[in-house]
Backbone as a chain_set.jsonl record, in Angstrom:
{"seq": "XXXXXXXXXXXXXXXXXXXXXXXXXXXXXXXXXXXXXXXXXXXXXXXXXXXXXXXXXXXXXXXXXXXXXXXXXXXXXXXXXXXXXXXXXXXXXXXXXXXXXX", "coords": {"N": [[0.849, -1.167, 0.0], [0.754, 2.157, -0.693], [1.822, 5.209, 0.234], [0.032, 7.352, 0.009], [-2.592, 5.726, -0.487], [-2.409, 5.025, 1.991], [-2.541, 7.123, 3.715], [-5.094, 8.003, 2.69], [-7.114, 6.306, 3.811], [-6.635, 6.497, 6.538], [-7.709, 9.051, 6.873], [-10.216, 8.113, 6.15], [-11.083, 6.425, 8.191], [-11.188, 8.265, 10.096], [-13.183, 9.801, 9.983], [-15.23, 7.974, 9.684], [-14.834, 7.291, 12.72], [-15.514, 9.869, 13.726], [-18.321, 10.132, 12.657], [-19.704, 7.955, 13.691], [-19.634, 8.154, 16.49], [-21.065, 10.434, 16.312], [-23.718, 9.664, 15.272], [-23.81, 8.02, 17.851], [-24.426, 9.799, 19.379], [-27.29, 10.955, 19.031], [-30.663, 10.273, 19.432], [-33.369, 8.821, 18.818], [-36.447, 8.501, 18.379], [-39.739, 6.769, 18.845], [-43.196, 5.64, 19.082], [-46.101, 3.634, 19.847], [-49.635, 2.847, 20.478], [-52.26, 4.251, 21.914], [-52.416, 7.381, 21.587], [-49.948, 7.526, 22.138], [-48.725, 5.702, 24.092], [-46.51, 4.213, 24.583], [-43.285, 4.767, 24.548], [-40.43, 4.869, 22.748], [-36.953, 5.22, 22.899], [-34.131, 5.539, 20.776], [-30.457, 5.471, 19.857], [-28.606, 5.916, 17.069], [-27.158, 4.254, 16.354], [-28.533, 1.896, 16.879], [-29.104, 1.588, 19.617], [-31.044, 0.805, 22.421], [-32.023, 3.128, 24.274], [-33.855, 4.523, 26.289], [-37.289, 3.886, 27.397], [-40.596, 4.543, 27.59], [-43.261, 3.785, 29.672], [-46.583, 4.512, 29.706], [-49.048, 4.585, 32.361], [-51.839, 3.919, 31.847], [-51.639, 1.721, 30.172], [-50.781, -0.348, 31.208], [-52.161, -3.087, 31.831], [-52.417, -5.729, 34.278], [-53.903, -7.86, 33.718], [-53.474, -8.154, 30.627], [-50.889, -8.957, 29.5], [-49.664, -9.154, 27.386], [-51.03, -7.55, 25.495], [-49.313, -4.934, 25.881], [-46.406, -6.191, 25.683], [-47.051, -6.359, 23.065], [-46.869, -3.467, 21.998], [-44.705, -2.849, 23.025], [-42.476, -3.943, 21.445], [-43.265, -2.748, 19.078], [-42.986, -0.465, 19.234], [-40.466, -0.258, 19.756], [-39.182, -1.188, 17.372], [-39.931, -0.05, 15.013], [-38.516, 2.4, 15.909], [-36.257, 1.52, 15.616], [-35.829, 0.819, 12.58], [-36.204, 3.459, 11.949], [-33.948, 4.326, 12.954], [-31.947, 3.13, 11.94], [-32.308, 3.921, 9.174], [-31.153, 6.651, 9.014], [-28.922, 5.843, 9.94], [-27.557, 4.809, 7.911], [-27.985, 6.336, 5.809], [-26.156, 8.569, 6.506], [-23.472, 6.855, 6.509], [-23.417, 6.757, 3.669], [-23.226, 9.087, 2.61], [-20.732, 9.589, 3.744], [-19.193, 7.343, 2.869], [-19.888, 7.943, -0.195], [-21.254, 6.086, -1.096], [-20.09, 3.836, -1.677], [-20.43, 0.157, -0.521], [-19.128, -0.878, 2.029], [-18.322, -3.946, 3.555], [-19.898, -4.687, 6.636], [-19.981, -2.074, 7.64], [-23.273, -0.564, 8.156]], "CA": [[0.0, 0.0, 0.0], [1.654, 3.534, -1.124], [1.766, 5.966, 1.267], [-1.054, 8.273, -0.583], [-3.72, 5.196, 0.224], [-2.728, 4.502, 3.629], [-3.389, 7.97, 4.115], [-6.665, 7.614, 2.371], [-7.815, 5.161, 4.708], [-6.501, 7.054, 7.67], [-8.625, 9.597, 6.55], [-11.821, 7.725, 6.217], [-11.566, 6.077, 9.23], [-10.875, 9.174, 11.362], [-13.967, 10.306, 9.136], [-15.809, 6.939, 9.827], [-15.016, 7.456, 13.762], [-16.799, 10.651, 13.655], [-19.587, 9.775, 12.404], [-20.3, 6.817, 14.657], [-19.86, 8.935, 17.393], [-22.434, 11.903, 16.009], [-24.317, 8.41, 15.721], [-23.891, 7.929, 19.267], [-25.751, 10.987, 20.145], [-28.409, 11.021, 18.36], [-31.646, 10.218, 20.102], [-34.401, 8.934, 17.667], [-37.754, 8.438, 19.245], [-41.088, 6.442, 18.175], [-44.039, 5.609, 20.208], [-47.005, 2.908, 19.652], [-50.822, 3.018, 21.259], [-53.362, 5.222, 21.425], [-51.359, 9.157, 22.855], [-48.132, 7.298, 22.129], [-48.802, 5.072, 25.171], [-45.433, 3.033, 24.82], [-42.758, 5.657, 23.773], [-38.99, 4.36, 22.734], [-35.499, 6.301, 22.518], [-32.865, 4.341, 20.327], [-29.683, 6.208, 19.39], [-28.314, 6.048, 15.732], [-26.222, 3.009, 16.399], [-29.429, 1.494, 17.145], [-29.192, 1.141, 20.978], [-31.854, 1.091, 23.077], [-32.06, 3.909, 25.987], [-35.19, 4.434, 27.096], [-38.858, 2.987, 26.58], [-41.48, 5.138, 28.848], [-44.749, 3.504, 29.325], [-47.906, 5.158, 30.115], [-49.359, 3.958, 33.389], [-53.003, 3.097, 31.341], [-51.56, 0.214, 29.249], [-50.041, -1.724, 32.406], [-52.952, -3.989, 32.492], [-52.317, -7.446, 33.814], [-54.647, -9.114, 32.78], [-53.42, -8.443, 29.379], [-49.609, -7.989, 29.28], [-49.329, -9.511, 25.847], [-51.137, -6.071, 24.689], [-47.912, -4.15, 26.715], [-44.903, -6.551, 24.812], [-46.663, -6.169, 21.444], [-46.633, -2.107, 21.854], [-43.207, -1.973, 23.215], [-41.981, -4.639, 20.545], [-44.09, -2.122, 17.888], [-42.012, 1.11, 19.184], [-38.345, -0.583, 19.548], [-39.071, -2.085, 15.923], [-40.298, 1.622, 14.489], [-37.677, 3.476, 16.45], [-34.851, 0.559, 15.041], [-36.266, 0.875, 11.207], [-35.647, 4.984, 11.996], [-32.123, 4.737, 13.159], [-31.243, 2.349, 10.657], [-32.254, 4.821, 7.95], [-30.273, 7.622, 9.425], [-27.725, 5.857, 9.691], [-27.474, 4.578, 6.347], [-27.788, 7.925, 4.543], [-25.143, 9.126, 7.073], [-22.565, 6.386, 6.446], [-23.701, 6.855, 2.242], [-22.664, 9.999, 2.559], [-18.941, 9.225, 3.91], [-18.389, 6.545, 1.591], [-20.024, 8.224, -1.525], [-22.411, 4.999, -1.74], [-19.874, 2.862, -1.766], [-20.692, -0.648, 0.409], [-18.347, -1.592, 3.005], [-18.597, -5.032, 4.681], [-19.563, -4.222, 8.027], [-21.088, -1.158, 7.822], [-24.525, -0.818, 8.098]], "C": [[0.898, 1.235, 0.0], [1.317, 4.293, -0.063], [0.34, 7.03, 1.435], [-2.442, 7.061, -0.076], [-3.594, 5.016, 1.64], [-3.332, 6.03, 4.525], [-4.602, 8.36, 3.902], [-7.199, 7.208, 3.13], [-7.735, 5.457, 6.115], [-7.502, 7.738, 7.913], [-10.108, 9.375, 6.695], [-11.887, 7.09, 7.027], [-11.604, 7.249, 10.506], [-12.594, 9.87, 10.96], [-15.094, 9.194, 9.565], [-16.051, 6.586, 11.523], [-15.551, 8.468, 13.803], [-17.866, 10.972, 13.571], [-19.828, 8.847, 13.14], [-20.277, 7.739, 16.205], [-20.99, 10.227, 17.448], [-23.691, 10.496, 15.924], [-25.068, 8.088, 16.796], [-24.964, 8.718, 19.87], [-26.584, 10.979, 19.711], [-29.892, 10.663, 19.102], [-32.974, 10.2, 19.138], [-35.559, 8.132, 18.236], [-39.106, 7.535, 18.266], [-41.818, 6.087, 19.437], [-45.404, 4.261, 19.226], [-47.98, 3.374, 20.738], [-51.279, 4.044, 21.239], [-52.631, 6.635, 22.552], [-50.189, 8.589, 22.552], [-47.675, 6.841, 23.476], [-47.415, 4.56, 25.455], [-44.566, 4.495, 24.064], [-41.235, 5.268, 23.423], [-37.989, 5.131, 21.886], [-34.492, 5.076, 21.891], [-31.437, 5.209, 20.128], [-29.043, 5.858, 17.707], [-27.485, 4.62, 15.789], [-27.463, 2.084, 16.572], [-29.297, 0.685, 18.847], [-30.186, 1.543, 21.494], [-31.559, 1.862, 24.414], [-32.745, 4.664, 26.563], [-36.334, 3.658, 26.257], [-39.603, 3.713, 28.519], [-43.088, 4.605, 28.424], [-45.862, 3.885, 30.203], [-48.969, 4.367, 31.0], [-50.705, 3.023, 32.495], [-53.026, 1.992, 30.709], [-51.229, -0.743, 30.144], [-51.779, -2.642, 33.096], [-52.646, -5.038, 32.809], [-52.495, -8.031, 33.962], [-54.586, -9.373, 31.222], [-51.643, -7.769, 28.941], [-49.291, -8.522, 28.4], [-49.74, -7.892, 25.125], [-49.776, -5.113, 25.034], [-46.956, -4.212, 25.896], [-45.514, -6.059, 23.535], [-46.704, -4.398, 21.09], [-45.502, -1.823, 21.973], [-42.483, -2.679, 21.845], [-42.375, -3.548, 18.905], [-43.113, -0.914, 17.801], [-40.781, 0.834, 19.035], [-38.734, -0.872, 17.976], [-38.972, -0.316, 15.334], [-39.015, 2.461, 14.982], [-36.407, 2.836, 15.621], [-34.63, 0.98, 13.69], [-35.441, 2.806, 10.87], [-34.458, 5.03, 11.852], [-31.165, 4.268, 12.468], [-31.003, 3.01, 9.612], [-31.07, 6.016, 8.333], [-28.76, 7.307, 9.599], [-26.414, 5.179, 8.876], [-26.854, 5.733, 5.688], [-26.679, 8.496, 5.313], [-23.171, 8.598, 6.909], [-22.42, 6.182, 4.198], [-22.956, 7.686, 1.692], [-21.328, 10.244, 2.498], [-18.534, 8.515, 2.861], [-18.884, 6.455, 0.01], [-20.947, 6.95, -2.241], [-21.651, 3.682, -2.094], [-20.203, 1.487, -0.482], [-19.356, -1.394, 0.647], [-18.53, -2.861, 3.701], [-18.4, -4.707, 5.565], [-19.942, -3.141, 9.101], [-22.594, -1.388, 7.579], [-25.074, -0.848, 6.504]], "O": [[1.833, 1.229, 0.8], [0.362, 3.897, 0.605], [-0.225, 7.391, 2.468], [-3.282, 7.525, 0.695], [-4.558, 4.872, 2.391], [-4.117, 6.127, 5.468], [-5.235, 8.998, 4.743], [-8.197, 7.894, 3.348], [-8.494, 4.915, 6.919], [-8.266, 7.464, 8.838], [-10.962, 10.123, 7.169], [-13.065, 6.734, 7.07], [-12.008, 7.027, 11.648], [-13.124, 10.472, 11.894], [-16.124, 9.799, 9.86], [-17.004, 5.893, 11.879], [-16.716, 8.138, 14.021], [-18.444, 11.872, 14.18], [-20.977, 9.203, 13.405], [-21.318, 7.725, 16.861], [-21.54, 10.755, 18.414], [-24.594, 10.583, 16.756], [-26.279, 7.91, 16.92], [-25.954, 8.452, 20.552], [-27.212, 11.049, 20.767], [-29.995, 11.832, 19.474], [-33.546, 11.218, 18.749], [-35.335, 6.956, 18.523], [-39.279, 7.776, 17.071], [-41.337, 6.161, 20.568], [-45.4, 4.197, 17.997], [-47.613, 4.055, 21.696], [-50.775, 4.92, 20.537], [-52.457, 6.73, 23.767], [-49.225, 9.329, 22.751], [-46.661, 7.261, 24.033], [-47.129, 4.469, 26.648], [-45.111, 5.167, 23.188], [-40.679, 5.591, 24.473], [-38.057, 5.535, 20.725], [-34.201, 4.003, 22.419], [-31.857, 6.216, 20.698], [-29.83, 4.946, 17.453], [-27.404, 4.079, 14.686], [-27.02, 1.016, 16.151], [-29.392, -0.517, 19.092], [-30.5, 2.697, 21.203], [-31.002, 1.38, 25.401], [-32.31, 5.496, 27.359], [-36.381, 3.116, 25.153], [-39.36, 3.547, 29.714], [-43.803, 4.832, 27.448], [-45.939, 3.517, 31.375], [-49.714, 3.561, 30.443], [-50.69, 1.794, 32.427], [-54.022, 1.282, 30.571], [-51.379, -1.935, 29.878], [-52.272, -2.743, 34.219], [-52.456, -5.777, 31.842], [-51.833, -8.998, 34.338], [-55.191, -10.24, 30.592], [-51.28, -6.727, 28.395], [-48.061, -8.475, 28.429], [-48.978, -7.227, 24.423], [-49.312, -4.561, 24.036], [-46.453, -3.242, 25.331], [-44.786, -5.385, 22.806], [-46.565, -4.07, 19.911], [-44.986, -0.875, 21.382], [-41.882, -1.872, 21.136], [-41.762, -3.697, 17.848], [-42.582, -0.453, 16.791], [-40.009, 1.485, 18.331], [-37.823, -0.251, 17.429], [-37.96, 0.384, 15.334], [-38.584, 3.266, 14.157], [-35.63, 3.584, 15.027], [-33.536, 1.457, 13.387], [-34.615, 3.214, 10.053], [-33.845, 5.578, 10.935], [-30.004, 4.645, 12.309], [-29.928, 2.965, 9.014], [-30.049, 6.01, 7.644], [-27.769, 8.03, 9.489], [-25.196, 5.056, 9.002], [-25.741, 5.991, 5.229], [-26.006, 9.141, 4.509], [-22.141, 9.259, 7.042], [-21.51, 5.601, 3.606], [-22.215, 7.511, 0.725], [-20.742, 10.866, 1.612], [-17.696, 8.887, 2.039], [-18.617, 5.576, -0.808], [-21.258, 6.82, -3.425], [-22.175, 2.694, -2.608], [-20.203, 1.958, 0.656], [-18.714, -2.155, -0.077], [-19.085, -2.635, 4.776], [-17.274, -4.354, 5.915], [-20.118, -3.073, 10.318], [-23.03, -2.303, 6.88], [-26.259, -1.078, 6.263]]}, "num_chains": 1, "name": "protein.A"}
C-alpha cells in the first residue's frame, strides 16, 4: 500500500469514527398506542435507551397487549435509526458498500 492510500484510509476512518460517534448521540424516538402510550429512545447506532410507558396500558390481565406495543415502538424506532444511519454512512463513503457497515 503507497503511502497516498494509507493515508486515504486514515482519513476515512478518522472520518468513519466521527460519524459513529455523532451516531452515538443522536436520540431517535417512536411511540405505539393510542397518545403514544409506549414511547422508545434508540440512538443512531441502534441502541436502546429508554422505553417510557404510560401507566393506562399496564394492564395485567393483558400484558401480551404491553410486549406487542413496546416490541411495535423498539421495531419503528430501530427501522428509523437504521435509515439515518445509512444515509449518514452513504454519505462518507459516496455509496460505496463496506462489509460491516450498516
Amino acid at each position: 500500500m503507497s503511502l497516498g492510500n494509507l493515508k486515504q484510509a486514515q482519513e476515512l476512518k478518522a472520518r468513519l469514527d466521527k460519524v459513529q460517534k455523532e451516531l452515538a448521540s443522536l436520540n431517535i424516538e417512536a411511540s405505539a398506542g393510542k397518545g403514544g402510550a409506549v414511547k422508545v429512545t434508540v440512538d443512531g447506532q441502534q441502541r436502546l435507551k429508554a422505553i417510557e410507558i404510560s401507566p393506562e396500558v399496564m394492564n395485567p390481565e393483558k400484558p401480551q397487549l404491553l410486549a406487542e406495543l413496546i416490541m411495535k415502538a423498539v421495531n419503528e424506532a430501530t427501522a428509523k435509526s437504521q435509515k439515518v444511519a445509512a444515509k449518514q454512512l452513504k454519505e462518507l463513503t459516496g455509496g460505496l458498500k463496506i462489509p460491516g457497515l450498516f
